[in-house]
ZAPAMI-188348 format. One record per residue: residue number from 1; residue in one letter; x, y, z of N, C-alpha, C in turn. Coordinates in steps of 0.1 Angstrom, whole numbers. Example, Ala and Ser with C-alpha at 12.3 -4.5 7.8 and 13.67 -1.06 7.14 Angstrom:
<torvexs>
TORVEX resi resn   npx   npy   npz  capx  capy  capz   cpx   cpy   cpz
TORVEX    1    a   132   -57    78   123   -45    78   132   -33    78
TORVEX    2    s   128   -22    71   137   -11    71   129     0    79
</torvexs>
This chain:
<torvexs>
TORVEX resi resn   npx   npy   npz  capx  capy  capz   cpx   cpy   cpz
TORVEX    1    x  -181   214  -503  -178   201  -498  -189   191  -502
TORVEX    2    x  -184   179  -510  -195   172  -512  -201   162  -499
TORVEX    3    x  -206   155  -500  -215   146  -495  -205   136  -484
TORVEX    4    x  -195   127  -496  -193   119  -490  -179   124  -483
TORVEX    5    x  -174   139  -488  -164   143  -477  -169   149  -464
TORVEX    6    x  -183   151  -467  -190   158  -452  -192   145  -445
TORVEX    7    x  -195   133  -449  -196   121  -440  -183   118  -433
TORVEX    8    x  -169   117  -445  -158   113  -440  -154   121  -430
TORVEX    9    x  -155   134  -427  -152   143  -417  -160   143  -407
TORVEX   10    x  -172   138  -406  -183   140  -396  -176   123  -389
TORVEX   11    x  -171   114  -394  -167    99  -388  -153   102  -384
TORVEX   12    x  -143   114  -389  -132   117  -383  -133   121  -371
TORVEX   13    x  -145   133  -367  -148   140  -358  -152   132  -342
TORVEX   14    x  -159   122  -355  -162   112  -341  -155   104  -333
TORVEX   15    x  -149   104  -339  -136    94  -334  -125    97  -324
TORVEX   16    x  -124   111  -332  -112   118  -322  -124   122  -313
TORVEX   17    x  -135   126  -309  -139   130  -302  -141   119  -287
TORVEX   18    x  -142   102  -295  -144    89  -286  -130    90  -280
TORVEX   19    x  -117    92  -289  -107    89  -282   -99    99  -270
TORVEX   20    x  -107   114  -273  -104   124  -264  -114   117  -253
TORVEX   21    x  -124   110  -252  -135   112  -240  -125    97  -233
TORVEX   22    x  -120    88  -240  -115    80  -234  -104    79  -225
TORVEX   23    x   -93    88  -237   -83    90  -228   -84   100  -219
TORVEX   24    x   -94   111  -217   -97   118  -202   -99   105  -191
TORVEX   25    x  -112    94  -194  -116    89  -182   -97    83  -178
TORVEX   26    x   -91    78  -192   -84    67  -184   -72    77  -176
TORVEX   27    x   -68    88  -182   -59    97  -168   -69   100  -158
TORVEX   28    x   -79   103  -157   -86   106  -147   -84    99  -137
TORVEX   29    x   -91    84  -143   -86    71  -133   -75    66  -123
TORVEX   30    x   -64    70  -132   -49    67  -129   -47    81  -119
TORVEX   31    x   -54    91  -122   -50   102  -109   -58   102   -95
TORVEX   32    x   -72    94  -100   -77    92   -89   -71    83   -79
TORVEX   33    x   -68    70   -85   -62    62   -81   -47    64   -74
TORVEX   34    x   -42    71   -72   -26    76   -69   -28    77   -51
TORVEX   35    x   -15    74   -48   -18    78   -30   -15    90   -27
TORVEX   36    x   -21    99   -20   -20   107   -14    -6   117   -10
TORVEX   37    x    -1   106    -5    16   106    -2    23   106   -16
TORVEX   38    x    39   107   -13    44   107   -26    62   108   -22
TORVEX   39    x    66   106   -29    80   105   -29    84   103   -10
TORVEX   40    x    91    92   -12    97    91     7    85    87    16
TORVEX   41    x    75    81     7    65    82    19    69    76    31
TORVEX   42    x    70    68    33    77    59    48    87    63    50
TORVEX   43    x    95    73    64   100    66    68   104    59    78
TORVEX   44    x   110    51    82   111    42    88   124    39    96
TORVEX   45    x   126    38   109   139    36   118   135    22   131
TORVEX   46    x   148    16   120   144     2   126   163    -4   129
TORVEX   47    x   162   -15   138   178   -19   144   180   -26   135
TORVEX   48    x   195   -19   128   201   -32   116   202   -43   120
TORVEX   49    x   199   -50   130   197   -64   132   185   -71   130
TORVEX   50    x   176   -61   129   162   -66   131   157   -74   117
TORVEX   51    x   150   -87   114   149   -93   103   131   -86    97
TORVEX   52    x   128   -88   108   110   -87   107   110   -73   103
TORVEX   53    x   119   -65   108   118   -52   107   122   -47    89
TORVEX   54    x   131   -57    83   133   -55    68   125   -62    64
TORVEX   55    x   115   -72    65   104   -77    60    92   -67    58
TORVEX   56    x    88   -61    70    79   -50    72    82   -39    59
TORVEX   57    x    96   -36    57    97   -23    49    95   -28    34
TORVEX   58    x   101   -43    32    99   -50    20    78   -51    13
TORVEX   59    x    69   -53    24    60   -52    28    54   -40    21
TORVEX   60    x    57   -28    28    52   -16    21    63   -15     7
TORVEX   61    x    71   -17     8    74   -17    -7    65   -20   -13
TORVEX   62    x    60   -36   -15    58   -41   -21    42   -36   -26
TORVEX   63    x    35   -26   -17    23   -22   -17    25   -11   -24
TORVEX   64    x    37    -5   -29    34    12   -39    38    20   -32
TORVEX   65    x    46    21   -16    48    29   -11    70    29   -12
TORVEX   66    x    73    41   -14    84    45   -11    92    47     4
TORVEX   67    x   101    38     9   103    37    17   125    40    22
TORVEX   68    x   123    51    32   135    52    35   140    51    48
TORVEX   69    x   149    45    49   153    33    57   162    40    67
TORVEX   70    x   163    39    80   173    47    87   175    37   102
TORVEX   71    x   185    30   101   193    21   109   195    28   125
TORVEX   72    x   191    22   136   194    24   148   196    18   154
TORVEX   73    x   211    19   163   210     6   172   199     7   186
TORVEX   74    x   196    20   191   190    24   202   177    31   195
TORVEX   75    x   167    22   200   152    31   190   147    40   202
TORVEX   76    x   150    38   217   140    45   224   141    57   225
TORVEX   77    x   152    63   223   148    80   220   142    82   208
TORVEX   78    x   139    77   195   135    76   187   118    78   192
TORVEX   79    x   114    62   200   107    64   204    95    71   209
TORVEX   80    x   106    77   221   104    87   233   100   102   220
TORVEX   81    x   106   104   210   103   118   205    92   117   197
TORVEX   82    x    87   106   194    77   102   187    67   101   195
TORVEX   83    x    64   103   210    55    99   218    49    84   222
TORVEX   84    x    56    76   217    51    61   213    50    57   229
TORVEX   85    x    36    53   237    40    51   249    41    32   250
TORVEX   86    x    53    28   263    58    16   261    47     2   258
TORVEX   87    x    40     4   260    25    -5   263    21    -7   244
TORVEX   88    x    27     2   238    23    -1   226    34    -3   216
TORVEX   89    x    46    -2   223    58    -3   213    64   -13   207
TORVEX   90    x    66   -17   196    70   -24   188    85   -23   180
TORVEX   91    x    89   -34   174   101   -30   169   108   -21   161
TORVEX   92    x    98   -17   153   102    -2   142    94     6   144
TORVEX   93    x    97    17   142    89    28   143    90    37   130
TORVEX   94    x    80    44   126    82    54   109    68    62   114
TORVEX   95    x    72    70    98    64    85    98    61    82    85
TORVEX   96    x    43    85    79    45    86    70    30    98    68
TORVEX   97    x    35   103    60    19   111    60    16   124    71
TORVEX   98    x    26   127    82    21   131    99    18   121   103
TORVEX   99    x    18   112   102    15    97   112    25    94   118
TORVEX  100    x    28    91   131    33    79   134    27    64   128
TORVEX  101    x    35    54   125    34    37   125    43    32   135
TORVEX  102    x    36    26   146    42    18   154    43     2   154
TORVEX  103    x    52    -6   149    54   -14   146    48   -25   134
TORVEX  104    x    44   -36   134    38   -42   120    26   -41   116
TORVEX  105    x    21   -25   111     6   -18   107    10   -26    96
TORVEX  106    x    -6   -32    88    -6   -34    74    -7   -28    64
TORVEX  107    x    -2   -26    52    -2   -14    43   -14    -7    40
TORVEX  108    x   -24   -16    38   -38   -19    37   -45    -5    49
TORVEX  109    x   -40    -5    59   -45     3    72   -40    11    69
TORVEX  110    x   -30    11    64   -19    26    60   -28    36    52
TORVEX  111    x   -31    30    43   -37    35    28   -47    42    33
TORVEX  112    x   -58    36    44   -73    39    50   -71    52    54
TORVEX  113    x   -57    51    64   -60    62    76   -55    75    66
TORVEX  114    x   -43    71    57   -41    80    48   -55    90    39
TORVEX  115    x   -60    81    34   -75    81    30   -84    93    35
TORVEX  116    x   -88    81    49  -100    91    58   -90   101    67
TORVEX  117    x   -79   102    67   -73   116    78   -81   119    87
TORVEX  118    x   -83   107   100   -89   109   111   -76   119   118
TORVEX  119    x   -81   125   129   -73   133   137   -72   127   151
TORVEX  120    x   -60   117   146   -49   107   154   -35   115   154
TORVEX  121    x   -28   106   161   -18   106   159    -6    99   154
TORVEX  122    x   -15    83   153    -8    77   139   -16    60   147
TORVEX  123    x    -8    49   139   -13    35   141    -4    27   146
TORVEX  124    x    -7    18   155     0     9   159    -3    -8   162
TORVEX  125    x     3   -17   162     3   -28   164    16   -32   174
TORVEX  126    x     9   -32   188    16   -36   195    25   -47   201
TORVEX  127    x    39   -53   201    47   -63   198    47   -70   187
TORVEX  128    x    49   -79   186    53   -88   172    44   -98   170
TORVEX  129    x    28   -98   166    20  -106   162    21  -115   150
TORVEX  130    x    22  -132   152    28  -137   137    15  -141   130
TORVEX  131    x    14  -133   117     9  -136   107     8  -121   103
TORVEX  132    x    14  -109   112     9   -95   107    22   -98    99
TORVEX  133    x    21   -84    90    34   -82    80    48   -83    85
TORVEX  134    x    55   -90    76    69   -93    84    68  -101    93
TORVEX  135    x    62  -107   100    58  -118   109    51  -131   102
TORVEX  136    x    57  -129    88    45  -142    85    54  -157    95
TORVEX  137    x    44  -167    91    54  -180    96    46  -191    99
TORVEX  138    x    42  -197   108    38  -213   104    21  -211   111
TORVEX  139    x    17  -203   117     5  -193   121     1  -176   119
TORVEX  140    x   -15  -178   119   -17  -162   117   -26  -157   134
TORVEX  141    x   -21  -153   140   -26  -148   152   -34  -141   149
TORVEX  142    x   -46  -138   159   -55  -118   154   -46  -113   164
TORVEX  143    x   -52  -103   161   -41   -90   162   -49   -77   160
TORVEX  144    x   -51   -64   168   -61   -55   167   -42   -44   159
TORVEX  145    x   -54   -37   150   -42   -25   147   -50   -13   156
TORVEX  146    x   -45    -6   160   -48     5   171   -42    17   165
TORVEX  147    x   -56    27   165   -56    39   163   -46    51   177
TORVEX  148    x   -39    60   178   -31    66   187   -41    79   186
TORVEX  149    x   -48    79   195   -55    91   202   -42   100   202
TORVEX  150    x   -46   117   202   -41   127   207   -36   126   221
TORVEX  151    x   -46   121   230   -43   125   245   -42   109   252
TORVEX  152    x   -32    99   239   -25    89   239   -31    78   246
TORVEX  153    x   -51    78   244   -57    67   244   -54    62   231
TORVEX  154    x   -61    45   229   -60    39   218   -78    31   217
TORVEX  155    x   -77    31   203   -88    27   200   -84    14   188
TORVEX  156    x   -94     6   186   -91    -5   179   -95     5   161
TORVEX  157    x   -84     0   154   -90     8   138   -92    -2   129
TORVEX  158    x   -90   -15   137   -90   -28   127   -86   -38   132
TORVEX  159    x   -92   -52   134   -88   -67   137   -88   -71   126
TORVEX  160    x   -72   -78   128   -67   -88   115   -66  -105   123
TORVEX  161    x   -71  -111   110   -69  -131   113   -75  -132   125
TORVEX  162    x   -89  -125   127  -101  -130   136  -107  -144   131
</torvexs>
């Protein structure tokens, strides 16, 4: 092998070697980055009347999550099997992860609790606060999102529009 084919091959070498190291980081990236969840992550049972309630699901769409949709005219047995006690209930209720979500959680919270897998029993936002998701409108209220203790205390896991 002469000279200048041992150079051309030592610059070939290098190259594929830059573009093996690159494209590892960039799948790396893209797998790190992925949610936890996957196919169906949401779902969700809310009254086909409800508007805020197709806002909310539009919401986590719109955040990367998969969402399936299941119409009820009567949510409180829904409720009641879910454990949701009345003091915290809201208009939709979903599962995503082993979570309960009671009513307009922001995706953002979703993602967290997903994340850190505290040992809850899911998140809630109590009634219809306007400026949470699906609630947008001519104000942003605060609004605590509330963590669902096991033995169905609640803790604050986040204040939104403080």
């Amino acid at each position: 092998m002469t000279k200048k084919q041992t150079k051309k091959s030592n610059k070939s070498l290098t190259l594929a070697t830059f573009l093996l190291v690159i494209s590892t980081l960039v799948i790396g990236t893209l797998l790190l980055n992925q949610k936890t969840v996957e196919a169906a992550d949401v779902v969700v049972y809310k009254s086909p009347t409800c508007g805020c309630c197709s806002k909310w699901v539009d919401h986590m769409r719109d955040n990367g999550f998969s969402v399936e949709v299941h119409d009820r005219r009567n949510m409180n047995p829904i409720k009641a099997e879910m454990g949701i006690p009345r003091h915290l209930q809201s208009c939709h209720t979903a599962m995503v992860g082993g979570y309960v979500i009671e009513g307009h959680v922001p995706a953002s919270e979703i993602v967290r609790m997903l994340r850190q897998k505290p040992s809850i029993k899911g998140l809630a936002v109590p009634g219809m606060p306007m400026g949470s998701p699906g609630m947008e409108g001519p104000r942003s209220d605060p609004y605590d999102v509330l963590s669902i203790q096991h033995d169905g205390k609640t803790r604050v896991f986040a204040s939104k529009n403080q």
